[in-house]
C-alpha positions as CSV (number, residue, x, y, z in Angstrom):
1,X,71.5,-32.6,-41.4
2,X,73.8,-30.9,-38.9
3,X,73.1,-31.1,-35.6
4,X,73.0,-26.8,-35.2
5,X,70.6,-26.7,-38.3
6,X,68.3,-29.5,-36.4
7,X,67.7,-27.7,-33.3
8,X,67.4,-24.2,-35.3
9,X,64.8,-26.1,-37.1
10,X,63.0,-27.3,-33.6
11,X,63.1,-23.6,-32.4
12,X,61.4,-22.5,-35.0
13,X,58.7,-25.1,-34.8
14,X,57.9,-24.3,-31.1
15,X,58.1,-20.3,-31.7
16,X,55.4,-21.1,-34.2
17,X,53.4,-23.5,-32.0
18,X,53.8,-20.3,-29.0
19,X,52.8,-18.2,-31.2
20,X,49.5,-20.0,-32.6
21,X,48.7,-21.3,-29.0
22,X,49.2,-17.4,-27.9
23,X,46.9,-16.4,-30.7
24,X,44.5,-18.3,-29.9
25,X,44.4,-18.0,-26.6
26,X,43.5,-14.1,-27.1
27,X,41.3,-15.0,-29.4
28,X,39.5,-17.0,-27.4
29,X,39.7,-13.8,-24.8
30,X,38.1,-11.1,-27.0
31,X,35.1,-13.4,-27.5
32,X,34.8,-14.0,-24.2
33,X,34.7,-10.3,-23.3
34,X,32.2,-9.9,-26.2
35,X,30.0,-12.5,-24.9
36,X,30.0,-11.1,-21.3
37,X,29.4,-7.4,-23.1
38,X,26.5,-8.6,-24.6
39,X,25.2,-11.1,-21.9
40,X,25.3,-8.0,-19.8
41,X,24.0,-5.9,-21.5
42,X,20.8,-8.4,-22.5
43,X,20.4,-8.0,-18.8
44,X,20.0,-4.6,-18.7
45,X,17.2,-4.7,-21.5
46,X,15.6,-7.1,-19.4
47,X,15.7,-5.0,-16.3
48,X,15.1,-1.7,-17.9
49,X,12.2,-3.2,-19.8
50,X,10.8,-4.8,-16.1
51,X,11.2,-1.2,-14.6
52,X,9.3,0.6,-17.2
53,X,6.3,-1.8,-17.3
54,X,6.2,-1.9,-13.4
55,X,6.1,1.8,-13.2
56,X,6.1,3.6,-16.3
57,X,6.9,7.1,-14.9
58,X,10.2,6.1,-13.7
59,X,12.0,7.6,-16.9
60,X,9.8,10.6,-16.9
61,X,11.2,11.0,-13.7
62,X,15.0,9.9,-14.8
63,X,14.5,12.2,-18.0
64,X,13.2,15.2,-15.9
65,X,9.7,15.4,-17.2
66,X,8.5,16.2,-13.9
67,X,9.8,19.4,-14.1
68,X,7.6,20.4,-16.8
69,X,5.1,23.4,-16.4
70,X,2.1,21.1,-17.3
71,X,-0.6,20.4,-14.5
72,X,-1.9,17.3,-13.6
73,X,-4.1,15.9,-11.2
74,X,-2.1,14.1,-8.4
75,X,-3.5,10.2,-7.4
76,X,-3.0,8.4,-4.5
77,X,-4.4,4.7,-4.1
78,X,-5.7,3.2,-0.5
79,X,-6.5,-0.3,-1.4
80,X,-7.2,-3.6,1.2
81,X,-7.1,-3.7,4.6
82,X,-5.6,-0.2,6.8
83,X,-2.9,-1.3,9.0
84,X,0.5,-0.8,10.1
85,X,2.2,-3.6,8.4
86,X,-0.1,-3.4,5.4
87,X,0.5,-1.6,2.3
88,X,-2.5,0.8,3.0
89,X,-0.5,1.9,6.4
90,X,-0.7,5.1,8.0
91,X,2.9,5.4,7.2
92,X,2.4,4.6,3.3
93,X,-0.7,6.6,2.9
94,X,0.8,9.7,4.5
95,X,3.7,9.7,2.6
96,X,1.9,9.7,-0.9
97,X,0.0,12.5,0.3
98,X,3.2,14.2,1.1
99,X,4.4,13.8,-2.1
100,X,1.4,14.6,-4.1
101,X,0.6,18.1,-2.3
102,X,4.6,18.9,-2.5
103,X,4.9,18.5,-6.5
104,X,4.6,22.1,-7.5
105,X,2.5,20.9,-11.0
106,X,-0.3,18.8,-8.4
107,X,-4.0,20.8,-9.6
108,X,-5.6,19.0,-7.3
109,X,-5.4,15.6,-5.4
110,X,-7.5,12.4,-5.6
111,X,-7.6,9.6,-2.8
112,X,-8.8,6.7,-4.6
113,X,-10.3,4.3,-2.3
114,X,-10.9,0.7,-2.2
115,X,-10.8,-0.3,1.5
116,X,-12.9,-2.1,3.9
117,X,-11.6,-0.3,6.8
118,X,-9.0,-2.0,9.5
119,X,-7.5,0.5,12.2
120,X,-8.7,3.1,13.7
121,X,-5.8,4.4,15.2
122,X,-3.5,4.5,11.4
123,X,-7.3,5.9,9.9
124,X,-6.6,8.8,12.3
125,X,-3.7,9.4,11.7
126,X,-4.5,9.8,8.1
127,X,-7.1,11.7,9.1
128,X,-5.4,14.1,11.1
129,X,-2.8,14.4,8.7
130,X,-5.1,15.0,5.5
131,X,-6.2,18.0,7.6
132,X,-2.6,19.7,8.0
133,X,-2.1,19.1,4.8
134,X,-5.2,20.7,3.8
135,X,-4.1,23.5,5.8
136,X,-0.8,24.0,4.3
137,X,-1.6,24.0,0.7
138,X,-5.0,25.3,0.7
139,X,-4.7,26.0,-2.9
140,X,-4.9,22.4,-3.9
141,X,-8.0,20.7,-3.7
142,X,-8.7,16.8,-2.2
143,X,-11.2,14.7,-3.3
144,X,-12.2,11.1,-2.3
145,X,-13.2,8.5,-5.0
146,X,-14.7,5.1,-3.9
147,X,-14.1,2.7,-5.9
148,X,-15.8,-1.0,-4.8
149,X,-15.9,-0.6,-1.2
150,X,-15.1,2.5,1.3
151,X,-16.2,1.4,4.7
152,X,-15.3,1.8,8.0
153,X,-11.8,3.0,8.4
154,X,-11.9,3.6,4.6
155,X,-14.8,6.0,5.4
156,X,-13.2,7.6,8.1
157,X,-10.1,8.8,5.8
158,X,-12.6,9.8,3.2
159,X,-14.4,12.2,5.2
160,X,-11.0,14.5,5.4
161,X,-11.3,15.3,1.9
162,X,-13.1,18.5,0.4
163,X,-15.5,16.3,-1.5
164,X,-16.3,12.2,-1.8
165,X,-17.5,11.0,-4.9
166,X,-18.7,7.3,-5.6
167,X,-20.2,4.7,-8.6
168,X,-23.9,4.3,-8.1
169,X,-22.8,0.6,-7.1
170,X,-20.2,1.2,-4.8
171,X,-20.7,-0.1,-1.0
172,X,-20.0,2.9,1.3
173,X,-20.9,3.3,5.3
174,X,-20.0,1.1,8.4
175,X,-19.9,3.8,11.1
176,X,-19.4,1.8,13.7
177,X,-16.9,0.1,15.9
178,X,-16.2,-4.2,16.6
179,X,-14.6,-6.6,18.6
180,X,-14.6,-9.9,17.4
181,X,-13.4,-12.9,19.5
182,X,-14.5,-16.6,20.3
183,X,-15.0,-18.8,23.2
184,X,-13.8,-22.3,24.6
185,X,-14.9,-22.7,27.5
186,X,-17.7,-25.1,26.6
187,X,-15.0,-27.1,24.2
188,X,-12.2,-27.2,27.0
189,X,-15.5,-28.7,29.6
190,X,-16.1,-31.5,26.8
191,X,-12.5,-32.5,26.7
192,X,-12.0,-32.4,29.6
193,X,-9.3,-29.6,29.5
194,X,-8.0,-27.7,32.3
195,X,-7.5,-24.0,32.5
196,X,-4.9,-22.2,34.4
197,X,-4.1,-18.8,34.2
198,X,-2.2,-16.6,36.4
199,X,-2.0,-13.3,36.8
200,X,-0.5,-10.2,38.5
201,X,-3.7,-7.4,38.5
202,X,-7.4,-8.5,38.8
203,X,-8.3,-7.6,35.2
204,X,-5.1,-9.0,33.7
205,X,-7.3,-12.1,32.2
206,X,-9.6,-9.8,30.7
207,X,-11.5,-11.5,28.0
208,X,-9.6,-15.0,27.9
209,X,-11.1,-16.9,25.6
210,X,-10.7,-19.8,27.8
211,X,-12.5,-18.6,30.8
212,X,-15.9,-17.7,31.2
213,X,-16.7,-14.2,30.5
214,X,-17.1,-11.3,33.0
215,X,-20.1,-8.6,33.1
216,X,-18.0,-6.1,34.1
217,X,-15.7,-7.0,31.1
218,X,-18.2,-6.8,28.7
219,X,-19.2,-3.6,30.0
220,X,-15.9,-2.2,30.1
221,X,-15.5,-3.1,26.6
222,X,-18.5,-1.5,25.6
223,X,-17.5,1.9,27.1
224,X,-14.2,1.5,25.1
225,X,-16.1,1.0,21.6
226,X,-19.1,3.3,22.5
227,X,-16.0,5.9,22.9
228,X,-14.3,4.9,19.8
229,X,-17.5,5.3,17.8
230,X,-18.1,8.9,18.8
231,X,-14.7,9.7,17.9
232,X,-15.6,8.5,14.7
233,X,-19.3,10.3,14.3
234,X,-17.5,13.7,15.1
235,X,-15.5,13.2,12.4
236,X,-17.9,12.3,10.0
237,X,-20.2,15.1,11.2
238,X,-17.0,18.0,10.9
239,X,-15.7,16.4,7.7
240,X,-19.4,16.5,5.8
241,X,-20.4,19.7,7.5
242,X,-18.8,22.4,5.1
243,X,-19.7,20.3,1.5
244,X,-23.5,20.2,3.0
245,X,-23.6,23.5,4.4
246,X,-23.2,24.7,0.8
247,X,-26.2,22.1,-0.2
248,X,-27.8,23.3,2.9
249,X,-28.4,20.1,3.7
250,X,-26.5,20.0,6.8
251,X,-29.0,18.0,8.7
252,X,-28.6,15.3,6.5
253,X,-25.7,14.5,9.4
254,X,-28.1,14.2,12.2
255,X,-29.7,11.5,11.1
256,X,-29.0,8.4,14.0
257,X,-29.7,5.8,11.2
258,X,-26.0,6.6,9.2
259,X,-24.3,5.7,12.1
260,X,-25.5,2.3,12.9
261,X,-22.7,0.3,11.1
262,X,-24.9,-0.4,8.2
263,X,-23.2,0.0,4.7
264,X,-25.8,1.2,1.3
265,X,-24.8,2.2,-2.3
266,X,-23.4,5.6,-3.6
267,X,-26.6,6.1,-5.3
268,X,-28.2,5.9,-1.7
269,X,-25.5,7.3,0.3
270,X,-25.7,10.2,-1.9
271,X,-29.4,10.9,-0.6
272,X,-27.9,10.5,2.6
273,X,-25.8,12.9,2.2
274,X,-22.7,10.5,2.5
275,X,-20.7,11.3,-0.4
276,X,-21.5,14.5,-2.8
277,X,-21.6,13.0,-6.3
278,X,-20.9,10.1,-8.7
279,X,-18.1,10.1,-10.6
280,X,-14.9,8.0,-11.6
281,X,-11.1,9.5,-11.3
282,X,-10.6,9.9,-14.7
283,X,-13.9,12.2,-15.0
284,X,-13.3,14.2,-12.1
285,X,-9.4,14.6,-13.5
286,X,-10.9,15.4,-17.0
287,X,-14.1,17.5,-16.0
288,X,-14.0,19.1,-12.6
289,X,-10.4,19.4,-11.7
290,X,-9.8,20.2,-15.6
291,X,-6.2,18.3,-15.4
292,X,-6.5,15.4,-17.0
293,X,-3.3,13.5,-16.5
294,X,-3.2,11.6,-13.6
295,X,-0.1,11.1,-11.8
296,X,0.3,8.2,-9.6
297,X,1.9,9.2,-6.0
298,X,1.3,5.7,-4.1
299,X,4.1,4.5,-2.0
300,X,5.8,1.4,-3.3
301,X,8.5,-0.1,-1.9
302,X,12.0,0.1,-4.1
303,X,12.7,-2.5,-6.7
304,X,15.9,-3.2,-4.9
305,X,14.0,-3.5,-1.5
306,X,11.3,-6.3,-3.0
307,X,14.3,-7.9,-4.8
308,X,16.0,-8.1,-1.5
309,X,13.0,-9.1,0.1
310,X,12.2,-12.0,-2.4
311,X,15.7,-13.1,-2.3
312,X,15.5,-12.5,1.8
313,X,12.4,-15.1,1.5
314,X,13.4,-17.6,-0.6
315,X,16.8,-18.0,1.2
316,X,14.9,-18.2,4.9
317,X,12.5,-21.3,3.0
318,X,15.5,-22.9,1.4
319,X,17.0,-22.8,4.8
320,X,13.8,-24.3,6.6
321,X,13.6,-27.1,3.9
322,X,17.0,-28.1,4.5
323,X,16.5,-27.5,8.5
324,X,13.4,-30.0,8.0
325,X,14.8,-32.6,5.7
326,X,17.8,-32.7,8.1
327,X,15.7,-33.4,10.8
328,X,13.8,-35.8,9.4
329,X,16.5,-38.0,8.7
Protein backbone atom coordinates (compact mmCIF):
# COMPACT_ATOMS: atom_id res chain seq x y z
CA UNK A 1 0.00 0.00 0.00
CA UNK A 2 1.25 3.32 -1.20
CA UNK A 3 2.26 5.66 1.05
CA UNK A 4 -0.55 8.55 -0.39
CA UNK A 5 -3.39 5.83 -0.06
CA UNK A 6 -2.08 5.17 3.76
CA UNK A 7 -2.38 8.55 5.03
CA UNK A 8 -5.82 9.07 2.84
CA UNK A 9 -6.78 6.09 4.76
CA UNK A 10 -5.63 7.74 8.43
CA UNK A 11 -7.61 10.87 7.38
CA UNK A 12 -10.42 9.26 7.00
CA UNK A 13 -10.23 7.43 10.25
CA UNK A 14 -9.72 10.57 12.36
CA UNK A 15 -12.63 12.54 10.32
CA UNK A 16 -14.70 9.65 11.50
CA UNK A 17 -13.39 9.59 15.17
CA UNK A 18 -14.15 13.88 14.96
CA UNK A 19 -17.13 13.34 13.86
CA UNK A 20 -18.37 10.56 16.43
CA UNK A 21 -16.56 12.38 19.34
CA UNK A 22 -18.55 15.73 17.94
CA UNK A 23 -21.69 13.74 17.99
CA UNK A 24 -21.53 12.84 20.95
CA UNK A 25 -20.38 15.52 22.55
CA UNK A 26 -23.88 17.30 21.49
CA UNK A 27 -25.46 14.67 22.39
CA UNK A 28 -24.45 14.66 25.58
CA UNK A 29 -25.45 18.64 25.46
CA UNK A 30 -29.13 18.32 24.55
CA UNK A 31 -29.56 15.96 27.49
CA UNK A 32 -27.99 18.11 29.58
CA UNK A 33 -30.26 21.11 28.64
CA UNK A 34 -33.22 18.57 29.02
CA UNK A 35 -32.26 17.70 32.39
CA UNK A 36 -31.82 21.27 33.56
CA UNK A 37 -35.37 22.01 31.67
CA UNK A 38 -36.90 19.61 33.68
CA UNK A 39 -34.89 20.01 37.02
CA UNK A 40 -36.08 23.51 36.78
CA UNK A 41 -39.03 23.21 36.17
CA UNK A 42 -39.69 20.37 39.06
CA UNK A 43 -38.67 23.37 41.00
CA UNK A 44 -41.19 25.44 40.04
CA UNK A 45 -43.97 22.82 40.86
CA UNK A 46 -42.47 22.66 44.18
CA UNK A 47 -42.57 26.31 44.76
CA UNK A 48 -45.89 27.02 43.12
CA UNK A 49 -47.29 24.07 45.01
CA UNK A 50 -45.62 25.78 48.58
CA UNK A 51 -47.26 29.13 47.55
CA UNK A 52 -50.62 27.87 47.04
CA UNK A 53 -50.85 25.81 50.26
CA UNK A 54 -49.30 28.75 52.34
CA UNK A 55 -51.82 31.17 50.99
CA UNK A 56 -54.29 29.88 48.78
CA UNK A 57 -55.66 33.16 47.48
CA UNK A 58 -52.53 34.15 45.91
CA UNK A 59 -53.73 32.87 42.38
CA UNK A 60 -57.10 34.29 42.84
CA UNK A 61 -55.29 37.27 43.17
CA UNK A 62 -52.61 36.48 40.09
CA UNK A 63 -55.82 35.28 38.04
CA UNK A 64 -57.85 38.49 38.80
CA UNK A 65 -60.64 37.01 40.86
CA UNK A 66 -60.56 39.85 43.05
CA UNK A 67 -62.00 41.86 40.72
CA UNK A 68 -65.17 40.01 40.76
CA UNK A 69 -68.57 41.65 41.66
CA UNK A 70 -69.15 39.00 44.44
CA UNK A 71 -69.16 40.29 48.23
CA UNK A 72 -67.45 38.92 50.89
CA UNK A 73 -66.86 39.49 54.40
CA UNK A 74 -63.24 40.94 54.85
CA UNK A 75 -61.00 39.07 57.97
CA UNK A 76 -58.31 40.27 59.68
CA UNK A 77 -56.54 38.11 62.46
CA UNK A 78 -54.77 39.72 65.83
CA UNK A 79 -53.20 36.75 67.39
CA UNK A 80 -50.34 36.69 70.54
CA UNK A 81 -48.80 39.28 72.16
CA UNK A 82 -49.45 43.35 70.61
CA UNK A 83 -46.15 44.88 70.07
CA UNK A 84 -44.02 46.69 67.77
CA UNK A 85 -41.75 43.90 66.75
CA UNK A 86 -44.49 41.29 67.03
CA UNK A 87 -46.68 40.10 64.29
CA UNK A 88 -49.74 41.61 66.00
CA UNK A 89 -47.98 45.22 65.68
CA UNK A 90 -49.63 48.40 65.31
CA UNK A 91 -47.98 48.61 62.03
CA UNK A 92 -49.29 44.95 60.80
CA UNK A 93 -52.72 45.38 62.23
CA UNK A 94 -53.36 48.79 60.67
CA UNK A 95 -52.34 47.80 57.47
CA UNK A 96 -54.86 44.80 57.17
CA UNK A 97 -57.40 47.09 58.13
CA UNK A 98 -56.35 49.30 55.38
CA UNK A 99 -56.62 46.76 53.02
CA UNK A 100 -59.80 45.19 54.04
CA UNK A 101 -61.97 48.60 54.16
CA UNK A 102 -60.16 49.60 50.60
CA UNK A 103 -61.31 46.30 48.65
CA UNK A 104 -64.37 47.62 46.94
CA UNK A 105 -66.23 43.79 47.32
CA UNK A 106 -65.46 44.10 51.54
CA UNK A 107 -69.54 43.77 53.06
CA UNK A 108 -68.36 44.17 56.20
CA UNK A 109 -65.11 43.54 58.26
CA UNK A 110 -64.22 41.15 61.08
CA UNK A 111 -61.25 41.59 63.65
CA UNK A 112 -60.77 38.18 64.84
CA UNK A 113 -59.04 38.26 68.09
CA UNK A 114 -56.85 36.02 70.02
CA UNK A 115 -54.70 38.30 72.19
CA UNK A 116 -53.79 38.68 75.68
CA UNK A 117 -53.01 42.23 75.35
CA UNK A 118 -49.18 43.79 75.41
CA UNK A 119 -48.90 47.63 74.48
CA UNK A 120 -50.81 50.11 75.14
CA UNK A 121 -49.34 52.63 73.09
CA UNK A 122 -49.58 50.16 69.43
CA UNK A 123 -53.38 49.18 71.13
CA UNK A 124 -53.99 52.93 70.61
CA UNK A 125 -52.88 53.32 67.78
CA UNK A 126 -55.16 50.63 66.52
CA UNK A 127 -57.67 52.12 68.26
CA UNK A 128 -57.41 55.45 66.95
CA UNK A 129 -57.02 54.21 63.64
CA UNK A 130 -60.10 51.71 63.65
CA UNK A 131 -61.99 55.01 64.31
CA UNK A 132 -60.83 56.92 61.09
CA UNK A 133 -61.41 54.14 59.30
CA UNK A 134 -64.76 53.87 60.59
CA UNK A 135 -65.26 57.27 59.57
CA UNK A 136 -64.21 57.04 56.15
CA UNK A 137 -66.14 54.04 54.98
CA UNK A 138 -69.09 54.30 57.10
CA UNK A 139 -70.80 51.93 54.86
CA UNK A 140 -68.88 48.95 55.89
CA UNK A 141 -69.51 47.58 59.13
CA UNK A 142 -66.64 46.20 61.91
CA UNK A 143 -67.16 43.66 64.14
CA UNK A 144 -64.86 42.01 66.84
CA UNK A 145 -64.75 38.24 67.35
CA UNK A 146 -62.91 36.65 70.46
CA UNK A 147 -61.70 33.84 69.90
CA UNK A 148 -59.75 32.07 73.27
CA UNK A 149 -58.62 35.16 74.89
CA UNK A 150 -59.25 39.08 74.24
CA UNK A 151 -57.82 40.85 77.30
CA UNK A 152 -56.16 43.80 78.02
CA UNK A 153 -54.74 45.47 75.03
CA UNK A 154 -56.79 42.88 72.98
CA UNK A 155 -59.80 44.40 74.66
CA UNK A 156 -58.84 47.77 74.15
CA UNK A 157 -58.78 47.23 70.10
CA UNK A 158 -61.96 45.47 70.38
CA UNK A 159 -63.97 48.11 71.77
CA UNK A 160 -63.36 50.28 68.40
CA UNK A 161 -65.59 48.01 66.57
CA UNK A 162 -69.41 48.43 65.98
CA UNK A 163 -70.12 45.26 67.75
CA UNK A 164 -67.88 42.38 69.83
CA UNK A 165 -69.07 39.02 69.71
CA UNK A 166 -67.53 35.97 71.85
CA UNK A 167 -67.86 31.89 72.57
CA UNK A 168 -69.64 31.37 75.86
CA UNK A 169 -65.91 30.08 76.93
CA UNK A 170 -63.85 32.69 75.79
CA UNK A 171 -61.72 34.72 78.55
CA UNK A 172 -62.51 38.47 77.89
CA UNK A 173 -61.71 41.63 80.43
CA UNK A 174 -58.40 42.84 82.09
CA UNK A 175 -59.10 46.62 82.28
CA UNK A 176 -56.37 47.44 83.96
CA UNK A 177 -52.76 48.63 83.78
CA UNK A 178 -49.16 46.65 85.25
CA UNK A 179 -45.77 47.04 85.97
CA UNK A 180 -43.95 44.05 86.68
CA UNK A 181 -40.29 44.12 87.95
CA UNK A 182 -38.11 42.34 90.69
CA UNK A 183 -35.75 43.14 93.39
CA UNK A 184 -32.07 42.23 94.49
CA UNK A 185 -31.27 44.14 96.94
CA UNK A 186 -31.62 41.42 99.66
CA UNK A 187 -29.63 38.84 97.16
CA UNK A 188 -26.75 41.39 96.40
CA UNK A 189 -26.67 41.95 100.81
CA UNK A 190 -26.20 38.00 100.99
CA UNK A 191 -23.40 37.90 98.53
CA UNK A 192 -21.96 40.31 99.59
CA UNK A 193 -22.31 42.39 96.26
CA UNK A 194 -21.72 45.94 95.95
CA UNK A 195 -23.86 48.40 94.15
CA UNK A 196 -22.79 51.48 92.34
CA UNK A 197 -24.74 53.56 90.25
CA UNK A 198 -24.17 56.88 88.98
CA UNK A 199 -26.16 59.27 87.79
CA UNK A 200 -26.71 62.75 86.17
CA UNK A 201 -30.55 63.90 87.53
CA UNK A 202 -31.95 62.81 90.97
CA UNK A 203 -34.56 60.40 89.54
CA UNK A 204 -32.23 58.97 86.93
CA UNK A 205 -32.08 55.48 89.14
CA UNK A 206 -35.62 55.32 89.28
CA UNK A 207 -36.73 51.90 90.10
CA UNK A 208 -33.21 49.96 89.94
CA UNK A 209 -33.70 46.83 90.72
CA UNK A 210 -30.55 46.80 92.65
CA UNK A 211 -31.28 49.55 95.11
CA UNK A 212 -33.81 49.78 97.60
CA UNK A 213 -37.02 51.20 96.43
CA UNK A 214 -38.19 54.86 96.87
CA UNK A 215 -41.84 56.07 98.18
CA UNK A 216 -41.89 58.70 95.96
CA UNK A 217 -41.06 56.28 93.14
CA UNK A 218 -43.68 54.11 93.77
CA UNK A 219 -45.97 56.86 93.99
CA UNK A 220 -44.90 58.43 90.85
CA UNK A 221 -45.51 55.19 89.21
CA UNK A 222 -48.80 54.87 90.38
CA UNK A 223 -49.89 58.25 89.04
CA UNK A 224 -48.45 57.03 85.65
CA UNK A 225 -50.64 53.65 85.60
CA UNK A 226 -53.74 55.26 87.46
CA UNK A 227 -53.43 57.72 84.18
CA UNK A 228 -52.94 54.99 81.75
CA UNK A 229 -56.02 53.14 83.08
CA UNK A 230 -58.40 56.04 82.62
CA UNK A 231 -57.26 56.40 79.28
CA UNK A 232 -58.27 53.00 78.88
CA UNK A 233 -61.94 53.11 80.87
CA UNK A 234 -62.84 56.17 78.51
CA UNK A 235 -62.36 54.15 75.79
CA UNK A 236 -64.18 51.32 76.81
CA UNK A 237 -67.08 53.49 78.10
CA UNK A 238 -67.19 55.62 74.32
CA UNK A 239 -66.64 52.37 72.34
CA UNK A 240 -69.70 50.31 74.29
CA UNK A 241 -71.75 53.42 74.64
CA UNK A 242 -73.66 53.51 71.18
CA UNK A 243 -74.18 49.26 70.95
CA UNK A 244 -75.78 49.71 74.62
CA UNK A 245 -77.59 52.74 74.15
CA UNK A 246 -79.63 50.77 71.49
CA UNK A 247 -80.08 47.86 74.45
CA UNK A 248 -80.65 50.70 76.70
CA UNK A 249 -78.49 49.27 78.84
CA UNK A 250 -75.98 51.99 78.89
CA UNK A 251 -75.37 51.83 82.59
CA UNK A 252 -74.09 48.54 82.28
CA UNK A 253 -70.62 50.76 81.72
CA UNK A 254 -70.77 52.37 85.04
CA UNK A 255 -70.31 49.57 86.83
CA UNK A 256 -66.58 50.06 88.93
CA UNK A 257 -66.30 46.19 89.18
CA UNK A 258 -65.44 45.77 85.06
CA UNK A 259 -62.66 47.81 85.43
CA UNK A 260 -60.71 46.06 88.14
CA UNK A 261 -58.45 43.99 85.89
CA UNK A 262 -60.43 40.97 86.42
CA UNK A 263 -61.07 38.72 83.29
CA UNK A 264 -64.87 36.42 83.14
CA UNK A 265 -66.33 34.38 80.21
CA UNK A 266 -68.36 35.77 77.10
CA UNK A 267 -71.39 34.10 78.57
CA UNK A 268 -70.68 36.48 81.67
CA UNK A 269 -69.24 39.43 79.96
CA UNK A 270 -72.25 39.47 77.89
CA UNK A 271 -74.48 40.17 81.16
CA UNK A 272 -71.93 42.71 81.75
CA UNK A 273 -72.46 44.19 78.92
CA UNK A 274 -68.88 43.57 77.64
CA UNK A 275 -69.42 42.16 74.37
CA UNK A 276 -73.06 42.12 72.52
CA UNK A 277 -73.48 38.48 71.48
CA UNK A 278 -72.00 34.96 70.94
CA UNK A 279 -71.07 33.99 67.81
CA UNK A 280 -68.16 32.53 65.70
CA UNK A 281 -66.74 34.35 62.27
CA UNK A 282 -68.01 32.00 60.06
CA UNK A 283 -71.78 32.55 61.56
CA UNK A 284 -71.64 36.12 61.70
CA UNK A 285 -70.11 36.00 57.85
CA UNK A 286 -72.95 33.52 56.95
CA UNK A 287 -75.90 34.97 59.11
CA UNK A 288 -75.65 38.58 60.06
CA UNK A 289 -73.29 40.14 57.62
CA UNK A 290 -75.03 37.77 54.88
CA UNK A 291 -71.48 37.34 52.95
CA UNK A 292 -70.33 34.25 53.59
CA UNK A 293 -66.85 34.05 52.02
CA UNK A 294 -64.31 35.17 54.18
CA UNK A 295 -61.42 36.84 52.81
CA UNK A 296 -58.28 36.88 54.73
CA UNK A 297 -56.50 40.47 54.83
CA UNK A 298 -53.69 39.75 57.65
CA UNK A 299 -50.36 41.09 56.95
CA UNK A 300 -47.75 38.52 56.19
CA UNK A 301 -44.56 39.16 55.41
CA UNK A 302 -43.42 38.29 51.55
CA UNK A 303 -42.24 34.77 50.77
CA UNK A 304 -39.11 36.34 49.41
CA UNK A 305 -38.68 38.35 52.70
CA UNK A 306 -38.99 35.05 55.16
CA UNK A 307 -36.87 33.24 52.60
CA UNK A 308 -34.33 35.97 52.95
CA UNK A 309 -34.80 36.04 56.48
CA UNK A 310 -34.32 32.22 57.00
CA UNK A 311 -31.38 32.21 54.80
CA UNK A 312 -30.26 35.74 56.73
CA UNK A 313 -30.48 33.41 60.02
CA UNK A 314 -28.96 30.42 59.18
CA UNK A 315 -25.97 32.16 57.59
CA UNK A 316 -25.41 34.53 60.92
CA UNK A 317 -25.55 30.80 63.10
CA UNK A 318 -23.25 29.12 60.65
CA UNK A 319 -21.07 32.04 61.06
CA UNK A 320 -21.23 32.04 65.03
CA UNK A 321 -20.54 28.21 65.02
CA UNK A 322 -17.51 28.63 63.06
CA UNK A 323 -16.64 31.94 65.16
CA UNK A 324 -16.97 29.55 68.30
CA UNK A 325 -15.32 26.43 67.16
CA UNK A 326 -12.42 28.73 66.03
CA UNK A 327 -12.20 30.03 69.22
CA UNK A 328 -12.26 27.17 70.97
CA UNK A 329 -9.32 25.72 69.38
Amino acid sequence: MSSETTETTENWERDTLNRLAFATLNEQRRTRRWRIFFVSLFFIYLFTSYITLMNPEWLQNITGDEHTTQKHTALVEINGVIAANADASADNIISGLRKAFKDKNTKAVIMRINSPGGSPVQSGYINDEIKRLRKKYPKIPLYAVATDLCASGGYYIAVAADKIYADKATIIGSIGVLMSGFGFVKAMEDFGIERRLLTAGKNKGFLDPFSPTKESDINHVKVLLEEIHQQFINQVKKGRKKSLDAKGQSHLVDNPELYTGLVWTGEKALELGLIDGLASSSYLAREVIKAKKLKNFTHKDSYFDRFAERIGATMANTISQEFNATTLK
